[in-house]
ZABANU-724232 format. One line per field, with one value per residue (C-alpha): x, y, z. Coordinates in Angstrom, 3 decimals. Layout:
REM ZABANU-724232
xx <- [X  ...]
yy <- [Y  ...]
zz <- [Z  ...]
***
This chain:
REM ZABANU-724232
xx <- [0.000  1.260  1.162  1.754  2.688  4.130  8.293  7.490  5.191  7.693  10.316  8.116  9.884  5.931  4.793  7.938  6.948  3.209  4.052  6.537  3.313  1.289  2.975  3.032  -0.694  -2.139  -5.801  -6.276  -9.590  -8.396  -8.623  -12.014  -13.091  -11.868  -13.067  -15.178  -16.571  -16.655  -18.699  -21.505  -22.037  -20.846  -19.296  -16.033  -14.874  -15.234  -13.041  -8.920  -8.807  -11.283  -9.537  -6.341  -7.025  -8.340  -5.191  -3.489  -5.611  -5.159  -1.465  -1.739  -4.013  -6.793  -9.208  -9.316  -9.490  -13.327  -15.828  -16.900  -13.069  -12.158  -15.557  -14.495  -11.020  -12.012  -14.573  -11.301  -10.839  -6.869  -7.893  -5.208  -6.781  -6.289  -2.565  -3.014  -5.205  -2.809  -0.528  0.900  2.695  1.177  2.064  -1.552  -0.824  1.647  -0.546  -3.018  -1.107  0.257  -3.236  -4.325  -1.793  -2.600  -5.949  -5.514  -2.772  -4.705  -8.619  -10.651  -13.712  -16.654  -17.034  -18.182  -15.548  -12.732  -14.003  -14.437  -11.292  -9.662  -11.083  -9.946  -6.366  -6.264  -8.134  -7.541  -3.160  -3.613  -4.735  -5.489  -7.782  -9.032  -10.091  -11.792  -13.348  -15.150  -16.656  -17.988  -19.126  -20.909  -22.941  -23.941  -25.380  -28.714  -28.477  -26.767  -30.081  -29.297  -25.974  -24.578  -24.874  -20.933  -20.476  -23.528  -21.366  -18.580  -20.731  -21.910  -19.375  -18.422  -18.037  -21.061  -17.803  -14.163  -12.402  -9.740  -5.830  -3.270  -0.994  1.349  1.664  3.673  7.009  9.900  11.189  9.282  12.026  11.724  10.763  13.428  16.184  16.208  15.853  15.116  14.780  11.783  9.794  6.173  4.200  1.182  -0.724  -3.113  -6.389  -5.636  -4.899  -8.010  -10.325  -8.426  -5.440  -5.892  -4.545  -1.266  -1.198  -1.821  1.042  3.419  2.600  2.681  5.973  7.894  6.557  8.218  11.722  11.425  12.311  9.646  10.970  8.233  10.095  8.693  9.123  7.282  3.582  1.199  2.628  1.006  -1.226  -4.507  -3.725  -1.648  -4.526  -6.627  -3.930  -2.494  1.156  2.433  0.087  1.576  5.559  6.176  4.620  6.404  9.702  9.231  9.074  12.083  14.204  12.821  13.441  16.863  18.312  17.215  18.603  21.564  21.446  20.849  20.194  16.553  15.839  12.572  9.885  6.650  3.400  0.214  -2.390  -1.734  -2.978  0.013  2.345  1.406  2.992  5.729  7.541  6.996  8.263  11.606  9.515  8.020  11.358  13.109  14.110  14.734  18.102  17.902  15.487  15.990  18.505  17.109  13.628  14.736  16.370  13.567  11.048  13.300  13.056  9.117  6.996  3.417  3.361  2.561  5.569  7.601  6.340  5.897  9.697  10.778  7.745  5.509  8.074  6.887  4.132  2.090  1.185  -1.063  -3.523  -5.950  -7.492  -8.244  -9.629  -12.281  -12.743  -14.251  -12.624  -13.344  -10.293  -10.513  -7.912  -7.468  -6.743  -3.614  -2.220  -3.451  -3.148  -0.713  2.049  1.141  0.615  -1.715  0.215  0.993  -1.698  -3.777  -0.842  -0.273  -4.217  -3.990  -1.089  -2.390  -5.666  -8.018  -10.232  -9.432  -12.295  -11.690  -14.304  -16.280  -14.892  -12.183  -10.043  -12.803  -12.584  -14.944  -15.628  -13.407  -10.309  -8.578  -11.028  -13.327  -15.975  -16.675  -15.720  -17.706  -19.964  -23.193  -20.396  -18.790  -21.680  -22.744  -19.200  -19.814  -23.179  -21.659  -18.485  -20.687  -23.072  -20.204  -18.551  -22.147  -22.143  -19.312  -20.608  -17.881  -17.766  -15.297  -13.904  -10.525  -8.664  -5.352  -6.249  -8.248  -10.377  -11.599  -12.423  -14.720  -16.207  -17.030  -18.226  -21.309  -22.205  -22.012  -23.428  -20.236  -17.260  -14.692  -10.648  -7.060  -5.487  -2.699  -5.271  -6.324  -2.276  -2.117  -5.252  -3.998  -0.644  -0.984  -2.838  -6.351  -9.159  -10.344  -13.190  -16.561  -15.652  -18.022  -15.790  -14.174  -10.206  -9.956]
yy <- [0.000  3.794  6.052  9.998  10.825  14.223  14.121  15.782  13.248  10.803  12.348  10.078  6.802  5.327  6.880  5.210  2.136  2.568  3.850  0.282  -1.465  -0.163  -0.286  -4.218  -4.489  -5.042  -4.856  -8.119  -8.412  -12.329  -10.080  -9.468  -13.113  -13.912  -10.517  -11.205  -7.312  -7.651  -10.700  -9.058  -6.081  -6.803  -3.361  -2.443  0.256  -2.653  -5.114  -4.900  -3.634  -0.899  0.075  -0.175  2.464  4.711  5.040  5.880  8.314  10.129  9.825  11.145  13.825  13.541  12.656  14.259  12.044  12.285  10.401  8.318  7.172  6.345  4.376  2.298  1.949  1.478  -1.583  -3.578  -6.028  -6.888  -10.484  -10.121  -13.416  -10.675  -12.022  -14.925  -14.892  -12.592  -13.875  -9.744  -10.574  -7.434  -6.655  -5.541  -5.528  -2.530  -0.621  -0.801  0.238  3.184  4.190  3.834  5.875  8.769  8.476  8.950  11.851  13.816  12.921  14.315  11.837  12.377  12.778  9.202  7.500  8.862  8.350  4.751  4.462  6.308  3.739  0.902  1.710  2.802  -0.107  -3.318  -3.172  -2.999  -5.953  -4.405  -1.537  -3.976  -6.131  -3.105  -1.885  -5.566  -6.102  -2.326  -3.491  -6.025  -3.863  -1.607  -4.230  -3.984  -0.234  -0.933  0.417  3.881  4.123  5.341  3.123  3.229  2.502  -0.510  -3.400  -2.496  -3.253  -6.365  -7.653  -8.209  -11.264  -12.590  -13.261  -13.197  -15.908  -16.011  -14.948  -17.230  -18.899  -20.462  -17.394  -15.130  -13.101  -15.811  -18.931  -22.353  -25.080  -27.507  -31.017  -33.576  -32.324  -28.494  -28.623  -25.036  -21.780  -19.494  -16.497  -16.437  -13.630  -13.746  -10.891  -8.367  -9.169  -13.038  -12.968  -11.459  -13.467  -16.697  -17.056  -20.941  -20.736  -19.484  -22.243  -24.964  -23.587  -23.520  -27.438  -27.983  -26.129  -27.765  -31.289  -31.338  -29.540  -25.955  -23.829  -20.790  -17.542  -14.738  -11.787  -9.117  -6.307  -7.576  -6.184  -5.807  -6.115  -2.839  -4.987  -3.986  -0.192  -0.284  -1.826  1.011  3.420  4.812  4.369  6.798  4.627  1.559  1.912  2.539  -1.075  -2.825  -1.187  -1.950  -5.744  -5.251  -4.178  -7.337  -9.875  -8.459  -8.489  -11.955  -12.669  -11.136  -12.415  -16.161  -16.380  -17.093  -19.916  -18.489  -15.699  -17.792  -16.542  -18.298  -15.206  -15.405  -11.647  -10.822  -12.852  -11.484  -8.083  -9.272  -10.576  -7.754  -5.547  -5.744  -3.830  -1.494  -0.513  0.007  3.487  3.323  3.781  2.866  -0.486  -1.508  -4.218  -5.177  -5.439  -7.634  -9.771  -10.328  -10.581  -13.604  -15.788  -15.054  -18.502  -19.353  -22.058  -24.403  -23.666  -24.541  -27.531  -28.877  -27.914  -29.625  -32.810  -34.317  -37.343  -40.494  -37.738  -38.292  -41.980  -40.616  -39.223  -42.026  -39.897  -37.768  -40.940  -40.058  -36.877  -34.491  -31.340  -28.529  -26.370  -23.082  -20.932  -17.597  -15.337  -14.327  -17.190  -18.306  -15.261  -13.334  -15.849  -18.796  -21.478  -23.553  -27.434  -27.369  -26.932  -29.478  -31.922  -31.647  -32.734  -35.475  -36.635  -36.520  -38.543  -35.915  -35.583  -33.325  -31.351  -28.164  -25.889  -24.652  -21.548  -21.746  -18.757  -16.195  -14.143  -14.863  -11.223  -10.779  -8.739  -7.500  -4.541  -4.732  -6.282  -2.915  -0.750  -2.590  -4.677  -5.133  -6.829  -8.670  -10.157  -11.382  -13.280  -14.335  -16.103  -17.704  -18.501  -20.280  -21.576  -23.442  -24.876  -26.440  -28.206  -30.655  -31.510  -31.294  -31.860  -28.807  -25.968  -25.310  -21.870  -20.059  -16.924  -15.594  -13.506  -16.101  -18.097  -15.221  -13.980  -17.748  -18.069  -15.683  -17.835  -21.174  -22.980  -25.754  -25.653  -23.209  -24.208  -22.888  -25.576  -25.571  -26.175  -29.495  -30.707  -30.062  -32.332  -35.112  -35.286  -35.491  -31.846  -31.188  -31.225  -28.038  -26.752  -26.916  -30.334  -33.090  -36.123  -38.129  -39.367  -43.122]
zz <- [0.000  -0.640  2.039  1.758  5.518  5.726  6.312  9.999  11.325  10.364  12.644  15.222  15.727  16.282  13.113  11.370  12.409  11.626  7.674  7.371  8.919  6.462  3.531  3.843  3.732  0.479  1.261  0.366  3.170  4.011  7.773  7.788  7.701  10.793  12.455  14.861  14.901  10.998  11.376  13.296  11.545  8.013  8.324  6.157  8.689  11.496  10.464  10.409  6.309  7.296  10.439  8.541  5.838  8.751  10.680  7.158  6.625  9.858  9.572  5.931  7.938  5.351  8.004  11.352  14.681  14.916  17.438  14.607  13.778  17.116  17.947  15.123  16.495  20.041  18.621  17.486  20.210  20.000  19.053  16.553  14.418  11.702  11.722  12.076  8.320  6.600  3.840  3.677  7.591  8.309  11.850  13.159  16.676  16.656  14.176  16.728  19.832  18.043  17.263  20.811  22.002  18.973  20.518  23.986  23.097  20.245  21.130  23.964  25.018  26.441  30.322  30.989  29.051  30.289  33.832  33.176  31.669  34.615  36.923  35.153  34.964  38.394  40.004  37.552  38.180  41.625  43.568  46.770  45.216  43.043  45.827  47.629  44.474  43.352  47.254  46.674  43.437  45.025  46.948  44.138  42.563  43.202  42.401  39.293  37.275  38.742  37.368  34.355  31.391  31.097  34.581  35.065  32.936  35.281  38.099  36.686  35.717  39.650  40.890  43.663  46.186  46.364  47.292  49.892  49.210  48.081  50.702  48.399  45.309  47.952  47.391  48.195  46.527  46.242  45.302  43.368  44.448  43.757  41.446  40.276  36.654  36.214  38.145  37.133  37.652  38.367  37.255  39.441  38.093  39.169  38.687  38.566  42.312  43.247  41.125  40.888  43.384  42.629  39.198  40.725  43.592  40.990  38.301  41.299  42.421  38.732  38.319  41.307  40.600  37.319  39.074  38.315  41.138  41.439  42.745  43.004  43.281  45.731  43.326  40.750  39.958  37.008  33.547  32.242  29.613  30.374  30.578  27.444  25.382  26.649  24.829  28.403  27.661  30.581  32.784  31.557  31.588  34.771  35.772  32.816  33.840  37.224  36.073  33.638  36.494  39.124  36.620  35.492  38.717  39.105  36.237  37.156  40.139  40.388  37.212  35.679  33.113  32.821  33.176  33.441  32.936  33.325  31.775  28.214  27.946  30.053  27.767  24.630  26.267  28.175  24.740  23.379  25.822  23.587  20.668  23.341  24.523  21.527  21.607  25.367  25.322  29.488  29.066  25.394  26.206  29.329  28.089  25.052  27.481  29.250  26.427  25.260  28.275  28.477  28.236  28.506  31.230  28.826  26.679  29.798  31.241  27.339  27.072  30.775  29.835  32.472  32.762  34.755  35.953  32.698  34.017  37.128  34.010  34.514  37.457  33.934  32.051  29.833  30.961  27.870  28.351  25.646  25.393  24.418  22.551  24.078  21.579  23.034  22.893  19.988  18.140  20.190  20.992  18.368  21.180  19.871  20.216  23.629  26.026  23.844  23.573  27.669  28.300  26.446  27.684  31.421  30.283  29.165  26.015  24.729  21.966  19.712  20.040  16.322  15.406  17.878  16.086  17.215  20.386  23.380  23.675  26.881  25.580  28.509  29.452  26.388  28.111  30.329  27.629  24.756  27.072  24.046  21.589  24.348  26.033  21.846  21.263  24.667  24.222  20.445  22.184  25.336  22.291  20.088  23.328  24.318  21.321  21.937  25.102  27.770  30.892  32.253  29.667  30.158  29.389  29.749  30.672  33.211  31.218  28.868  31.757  33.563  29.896  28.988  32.741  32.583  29.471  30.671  33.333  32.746  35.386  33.491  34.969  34.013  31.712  34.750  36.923  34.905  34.857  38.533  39.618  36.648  38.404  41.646  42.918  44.389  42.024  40.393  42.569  40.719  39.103  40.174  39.779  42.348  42.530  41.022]
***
């Protein structure tokens, strides 16, 4: 594709990368089949081809950064199946950031939004507000009629109860059982430990059992995902540099094999915290280094292998599980082999779910911003998963897992979760199936 951006918006190092991004599209529209926004409205300006030309156009400057642009750009999920369908390589994901960030810089949105927004990124990063904030959700709940149409998903979308704080996922070192095969970082997240501390206390069982040594650094905090999506990079960098720092002393230090991460959304981010950082000249090294020894858990224990473990599957035998590709991980990070190949080698069933490339309607915070699309994707996503019958849905991030929750009335458990109970770890609460 041509672009005509002017020589001084090019003196941006963003806007540099954004022209080389689009020049490599060739509007084929291979994109907009697997859109899931494009596939509910039928739109051009809602699927990735659409969104495309509008970003050139606003760096070419012959469109101005209207309400009506950036409602299309803010309906873009960050599914990023787009790449996955094009044959161009075309590198959606930064195009999109960039955007984001031209957005929140150059756009001023009405009241409501950017309140919403401003709780979100000061809430979601922060366990112990977030904590605070979902029990006061819970109260507003049956008030949540009197609220604000941009503020009522938020409040719905709180859990009914919290359950209790981790006891295992806690700053310190958790060594390995037997002999030390690797030493690793645990990123234990921000909302994840509010929502779902067991996800963390099942990756570290499921971590030490196979001889990883987990260290949880007590520096270490949000990732800056959620905010960056939203477009908020001064919000964001401070957390992600915070993290580059932890990890690189550790690395430094006693050395890390490792950065493990068990919320695919969080992932996709930390390996690319090397593009992020680019022109950093203080991070850019340190932030590649880390990005390259960032793994999904499944990557890892698929690396390291379940061993002699693998055998104490049969407590998995028969066991219909319907695994569900978050599009992170998918999408984001290409991990698509492992977490399947890992079920079935611990006993499970495993089933691929129709239409398994299209998002769930979850996205990081798209579900409060965008909560009509989200709660649609949600009901097709719950809808396809019915039809293979399972008997538990299994997920690796924590999103997925709460979007596809409100959906489905079937248990809804971490992937790591599943590995844990198959080799040797408690069963996944809401399971109704007793140890053979």
């Amino acid at each position: 594709m041509q672009t005509a951006i002017a020589p001084e918006m090019l003196q941006n190092p963003e806007v540099r990368v954004s022209e080389r991004i689009l020049r490599a599209c060739v509007h084929c529209g291979f994109c907009n089949a697997t859109c899931p926004t494009y596939l509910l409205s039928g739109s051009e300006m809602e699927g990735p081809r659409g969104r495309i030309y509008l970003i050139k156009s606003v760096l070419e400057e012959s469109i101005d950064l209207t309400g009506t642009v950036v409602e299309h750009l803010d309906n873009c999920l960050s599914c990023f199946a787009c790449m996955t369908t094009c044959p161009s390589g075309v590198n959606y994901s930064h195009l999109i950031d960039e955007a984001r960030d031209r957005i929140e810089t150059h756009y001023r949105r009405p009241l409501m939004e950017r309140l919403l927004r401003a709780i979100l990124a000061h809430t979601l990063p922060y366990p112990g507000r977030f904590r605070v904030a979902t029990r006061l959700n819970v109260l507003a709940k049956p008030l949540a009629a009197l609220f604000p149409s941009a503020l009522r998903a938020l409040i719905e979308l709180a859990p009914a109860k919290l359950p209790p704080p981790s006891r295992l996922a806690r700053p310190g070192v958790v060594p390995a059982t037997g002999r030390r095969r690797a030493r690793v970082a645990l990123l234990t997240g921000c909302a994840q430990t509010v929502l779902a501390p067991q996800i963390n206390d099942a990756t570290i069982r499921l971590l030490t059992r196979i001889g990883c040594e987990v260290v949880i650094p007590p520096g270490m905090g949000c990732c800056g995902a959620l905010v960056y999506h939203m477009g908020n990079r001064p919000g964001s960098l401070p957390h992600m540099m915070r993290n580059i720092e932890t990890w690189h002393s550790e690395m430094e230090g006693e050395g890390l094999d490792y950065i493990v991460i068990n919320t695919s959304g969080c992932g996709t981010v930390v390996k690319d915290y090397g593009h992020i950082f680019k022109n950093d000249p203080d991070y850019a090294q340190r932030a590649g280094r880390v990005a390259g020894i960032t793994r999904d858990v499944s990557e890892v224990v698929d690396e390291l292998g379940l061993g002699e473990l693998a055998a104490m599957g049969t407590i998995a035998s028969g066991l219909r599980v319907a695994y569900h590709d978050a599009c992170s991980l998918q999408h984001g990070q290409q991990v698509r082999r492992q977490p399947r190949a890992l079920l079935r080698q611990a006993g499970f069933e495993v089933l691929d779910i129709p239409d398994g490339h299209l998002c769930c309607g979850s996205a990081g915070t798209y579900n409060a911003l965008k909560p009509a699309t989200a709660a649609e994707l949600g009901r097709q996503k719950a809808a396809h998963i019915a039809g293979t019958r399972p008997d538990v849905i299994a997920a690796g991030n924590i999103g997925c897992m709460e979007q596809i929750a409100r959906f489905s009335a079937m248990p809804v458990v971490h992937t790591a979760e599943l590995l844990d109970w198959a080799t040797g770890g408690p069963q996944p609460a809401g399971l109704n199936r007793s140890s053979q």
